[in-house]
KEZADO-686510 format. One record per residue: residue number from 1; residue in three letters; x, y, z of N, C-alpha, C, O in turn. Coordinates in Angstrom, 3 decimals, m for minus. Layout:
REM KEZADO-686510
<pos:NUM | code:ALA | nX:X | nY:Y | nZ:Z | caX:X | caY:Y | caZ:Z | cX:X | cY:Y | cZ:Z | oX:X | oY:Y | oZ:Z> .
...
***
This chain:
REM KEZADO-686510
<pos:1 | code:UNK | nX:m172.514 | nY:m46.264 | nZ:m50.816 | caX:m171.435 | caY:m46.274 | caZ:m51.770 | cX:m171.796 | cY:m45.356 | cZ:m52.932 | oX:m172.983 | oY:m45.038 | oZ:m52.861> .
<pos:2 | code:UNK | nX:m171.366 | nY:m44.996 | nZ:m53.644 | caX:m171.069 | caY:m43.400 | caZ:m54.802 | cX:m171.460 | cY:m44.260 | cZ:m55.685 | oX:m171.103 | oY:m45.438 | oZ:m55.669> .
<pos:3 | code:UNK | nX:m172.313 | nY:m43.700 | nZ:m56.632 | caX:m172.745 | caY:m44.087 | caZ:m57.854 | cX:m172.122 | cY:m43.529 | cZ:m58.536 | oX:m171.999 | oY:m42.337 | oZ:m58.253> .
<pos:4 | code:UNK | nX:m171.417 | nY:m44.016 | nZ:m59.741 | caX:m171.091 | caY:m43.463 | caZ:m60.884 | cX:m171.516 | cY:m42.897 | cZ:m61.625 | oX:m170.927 | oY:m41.956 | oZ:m62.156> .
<pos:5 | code:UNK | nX:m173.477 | nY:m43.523 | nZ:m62.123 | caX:m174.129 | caY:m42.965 | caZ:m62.820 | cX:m174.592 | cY:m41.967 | cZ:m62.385 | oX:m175.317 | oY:m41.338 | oZ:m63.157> .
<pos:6 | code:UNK | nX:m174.354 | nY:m41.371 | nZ:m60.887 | caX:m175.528 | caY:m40.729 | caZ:m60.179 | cX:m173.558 | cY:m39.005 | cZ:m60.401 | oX:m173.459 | oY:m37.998 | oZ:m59.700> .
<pos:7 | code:UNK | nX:m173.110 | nY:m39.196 | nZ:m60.904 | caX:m171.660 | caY:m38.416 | caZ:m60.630 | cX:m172.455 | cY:m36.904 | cZ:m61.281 | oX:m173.394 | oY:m36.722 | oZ:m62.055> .
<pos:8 | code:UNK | nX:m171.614 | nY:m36.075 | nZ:m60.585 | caX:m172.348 | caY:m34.603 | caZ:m61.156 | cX:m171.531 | cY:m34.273 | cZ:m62.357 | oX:m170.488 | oY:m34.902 | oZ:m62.534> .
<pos:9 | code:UNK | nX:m171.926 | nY:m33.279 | nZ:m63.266 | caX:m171.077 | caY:m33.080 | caZ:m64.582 | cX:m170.441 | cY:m32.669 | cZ:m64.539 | oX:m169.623 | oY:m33.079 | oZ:m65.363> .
<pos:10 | code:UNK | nX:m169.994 | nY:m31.638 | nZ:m63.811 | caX:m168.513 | caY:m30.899 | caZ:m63.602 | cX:m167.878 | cY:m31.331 | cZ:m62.822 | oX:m167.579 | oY:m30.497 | oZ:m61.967> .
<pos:11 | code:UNK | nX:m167.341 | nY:m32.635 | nZ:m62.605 | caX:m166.549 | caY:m33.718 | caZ:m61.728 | cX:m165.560 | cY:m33.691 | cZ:m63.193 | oX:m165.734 | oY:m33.583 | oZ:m64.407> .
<pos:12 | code:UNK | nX:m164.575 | nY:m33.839 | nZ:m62.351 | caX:m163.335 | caY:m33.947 | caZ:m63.435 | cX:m162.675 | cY:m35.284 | cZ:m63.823 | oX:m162.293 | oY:m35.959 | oZ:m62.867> .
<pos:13 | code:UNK | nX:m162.483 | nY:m35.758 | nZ:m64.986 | caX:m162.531 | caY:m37.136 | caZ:m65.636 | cX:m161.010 | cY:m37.509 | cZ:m64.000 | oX:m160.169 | oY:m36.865 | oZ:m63.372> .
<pos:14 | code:UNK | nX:m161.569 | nY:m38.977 | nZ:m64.080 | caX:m160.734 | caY:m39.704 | caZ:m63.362 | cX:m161.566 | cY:m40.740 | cZ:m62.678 | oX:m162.735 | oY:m41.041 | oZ:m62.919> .
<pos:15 | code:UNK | nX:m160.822 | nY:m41.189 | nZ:m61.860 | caX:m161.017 | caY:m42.788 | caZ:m60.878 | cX:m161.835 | cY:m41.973 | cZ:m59.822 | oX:m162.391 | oY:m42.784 | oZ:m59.081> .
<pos:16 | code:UNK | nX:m162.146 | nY:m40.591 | nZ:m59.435 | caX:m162.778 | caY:m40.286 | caZ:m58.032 | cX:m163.336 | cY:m39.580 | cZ:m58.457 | oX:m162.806 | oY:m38.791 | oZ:m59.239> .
<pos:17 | code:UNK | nX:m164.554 | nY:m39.514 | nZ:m58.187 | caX:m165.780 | caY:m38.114 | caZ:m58.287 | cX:m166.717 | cY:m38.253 | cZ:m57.249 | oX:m166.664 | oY:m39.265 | oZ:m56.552> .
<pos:18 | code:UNK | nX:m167.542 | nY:m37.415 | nZ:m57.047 | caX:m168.365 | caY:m36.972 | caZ:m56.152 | cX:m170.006 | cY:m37.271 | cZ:m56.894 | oX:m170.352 | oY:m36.663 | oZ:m57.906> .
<pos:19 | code:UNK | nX:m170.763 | nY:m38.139 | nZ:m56.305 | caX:m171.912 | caY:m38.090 | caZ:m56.618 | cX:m173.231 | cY:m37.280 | cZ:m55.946 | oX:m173.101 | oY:m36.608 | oZ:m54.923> .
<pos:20 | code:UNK | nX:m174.558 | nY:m37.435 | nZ:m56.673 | caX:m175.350 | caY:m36.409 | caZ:m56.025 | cX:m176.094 | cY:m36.528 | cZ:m54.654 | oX:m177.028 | oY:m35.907 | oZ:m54.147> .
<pos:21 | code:UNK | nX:m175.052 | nY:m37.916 | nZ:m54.129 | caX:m175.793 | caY:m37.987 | caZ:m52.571 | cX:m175.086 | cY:m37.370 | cZ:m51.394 | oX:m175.269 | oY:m37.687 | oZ:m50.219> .
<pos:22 | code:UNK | nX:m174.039 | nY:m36.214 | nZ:m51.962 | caX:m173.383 | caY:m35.956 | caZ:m51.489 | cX:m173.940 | cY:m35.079 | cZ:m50.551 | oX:m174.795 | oY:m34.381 | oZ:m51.097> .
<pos:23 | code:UNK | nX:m173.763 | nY:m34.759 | nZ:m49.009 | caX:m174.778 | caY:m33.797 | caZ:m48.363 | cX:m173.549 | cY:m33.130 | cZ:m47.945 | oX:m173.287 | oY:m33.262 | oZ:m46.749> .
<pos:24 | code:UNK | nX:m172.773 | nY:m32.478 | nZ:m48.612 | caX:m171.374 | caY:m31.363 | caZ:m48.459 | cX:m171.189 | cY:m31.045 | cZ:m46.652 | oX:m171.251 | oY:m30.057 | oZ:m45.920> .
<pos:25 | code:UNK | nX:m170.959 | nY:m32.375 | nZ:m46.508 | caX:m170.297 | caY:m32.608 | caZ:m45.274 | cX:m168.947 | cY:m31.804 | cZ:m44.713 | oX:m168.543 | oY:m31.469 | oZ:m43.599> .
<pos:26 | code:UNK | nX:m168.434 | nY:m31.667 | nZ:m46.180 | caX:m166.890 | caY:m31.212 | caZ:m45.402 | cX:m165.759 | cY:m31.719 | cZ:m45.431 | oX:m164.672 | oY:m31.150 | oZ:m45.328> .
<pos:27 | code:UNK | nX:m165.994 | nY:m32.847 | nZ:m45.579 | caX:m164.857 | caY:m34.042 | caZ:m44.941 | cX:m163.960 | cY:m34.114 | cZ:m46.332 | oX:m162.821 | oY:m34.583 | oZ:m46.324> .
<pos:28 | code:UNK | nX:m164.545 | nY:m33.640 | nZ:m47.433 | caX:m163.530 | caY:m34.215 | caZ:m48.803 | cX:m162.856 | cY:m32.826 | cZ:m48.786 | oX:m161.667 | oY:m32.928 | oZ:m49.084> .
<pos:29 | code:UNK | nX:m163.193 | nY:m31.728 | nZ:m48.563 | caX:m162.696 | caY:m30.248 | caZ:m48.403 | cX:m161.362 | cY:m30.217 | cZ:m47.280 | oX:m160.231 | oY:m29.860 | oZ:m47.608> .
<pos:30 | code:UNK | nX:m161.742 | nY:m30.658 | nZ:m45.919 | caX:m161.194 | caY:m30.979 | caZ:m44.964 | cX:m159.606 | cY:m32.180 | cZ:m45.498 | oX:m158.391 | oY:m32.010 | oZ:m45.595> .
<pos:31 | code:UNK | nX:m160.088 | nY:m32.758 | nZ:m45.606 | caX:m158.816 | caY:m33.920 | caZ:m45.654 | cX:m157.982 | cY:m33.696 | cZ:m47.207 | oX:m156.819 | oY:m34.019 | oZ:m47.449> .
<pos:32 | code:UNK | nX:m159.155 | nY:m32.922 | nZ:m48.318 | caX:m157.958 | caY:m33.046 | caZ:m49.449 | cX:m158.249 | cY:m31.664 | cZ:m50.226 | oX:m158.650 | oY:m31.497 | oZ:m51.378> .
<pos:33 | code:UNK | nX:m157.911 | nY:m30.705 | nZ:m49.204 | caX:m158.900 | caY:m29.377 | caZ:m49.754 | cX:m157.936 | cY:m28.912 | cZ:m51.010 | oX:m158.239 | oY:m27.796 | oZ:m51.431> .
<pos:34 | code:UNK | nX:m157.018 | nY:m29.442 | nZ:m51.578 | caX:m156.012 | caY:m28.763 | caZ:m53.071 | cX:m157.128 | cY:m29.818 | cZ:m54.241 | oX:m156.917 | oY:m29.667 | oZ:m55.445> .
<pos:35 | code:UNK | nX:m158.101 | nY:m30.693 | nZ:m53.865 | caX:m158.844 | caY:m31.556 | caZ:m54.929 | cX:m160.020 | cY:m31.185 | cZ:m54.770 | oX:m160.759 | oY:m31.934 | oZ:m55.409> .
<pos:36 | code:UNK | nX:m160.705 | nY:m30.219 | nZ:m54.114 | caX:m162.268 | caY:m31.160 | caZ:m54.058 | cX:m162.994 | cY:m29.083 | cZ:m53.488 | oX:m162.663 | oY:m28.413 | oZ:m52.510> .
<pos:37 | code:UNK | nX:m163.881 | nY:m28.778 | nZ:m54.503 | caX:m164.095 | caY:m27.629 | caZ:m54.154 | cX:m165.664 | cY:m27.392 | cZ:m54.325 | oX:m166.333 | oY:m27.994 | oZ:m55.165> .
<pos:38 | code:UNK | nX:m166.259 | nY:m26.297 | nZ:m53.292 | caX:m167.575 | caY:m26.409 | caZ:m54.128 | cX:m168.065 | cY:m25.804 | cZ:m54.915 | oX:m167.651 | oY:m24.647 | oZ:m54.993> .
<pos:39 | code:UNK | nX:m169.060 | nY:m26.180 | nZ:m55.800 | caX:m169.275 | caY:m25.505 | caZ:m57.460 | cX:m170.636 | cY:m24.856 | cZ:m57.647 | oX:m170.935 | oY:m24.348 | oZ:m58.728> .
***
């Protein structure tokens, strides 16, 4: 489950962010690629 504290800094204020256990799978690009880009 996504840590909040663990969220990267250039995540954009809101209810969903991306934390740093993220192993850029794809899948958030894939299913909601107008939200979620890599930085």
């Amino acid at each position: 489950m996504a840590d909040k504290s663990e969220s990267w800094e250039d995540n954009v204020p809101g209810n969903w962010y991306v934390d740093k256990n993220c192993i850029l799978c794809g899948v958030c690009i894939d299913v909601a690629s107008a939200n979620f880009k890599e930085s």
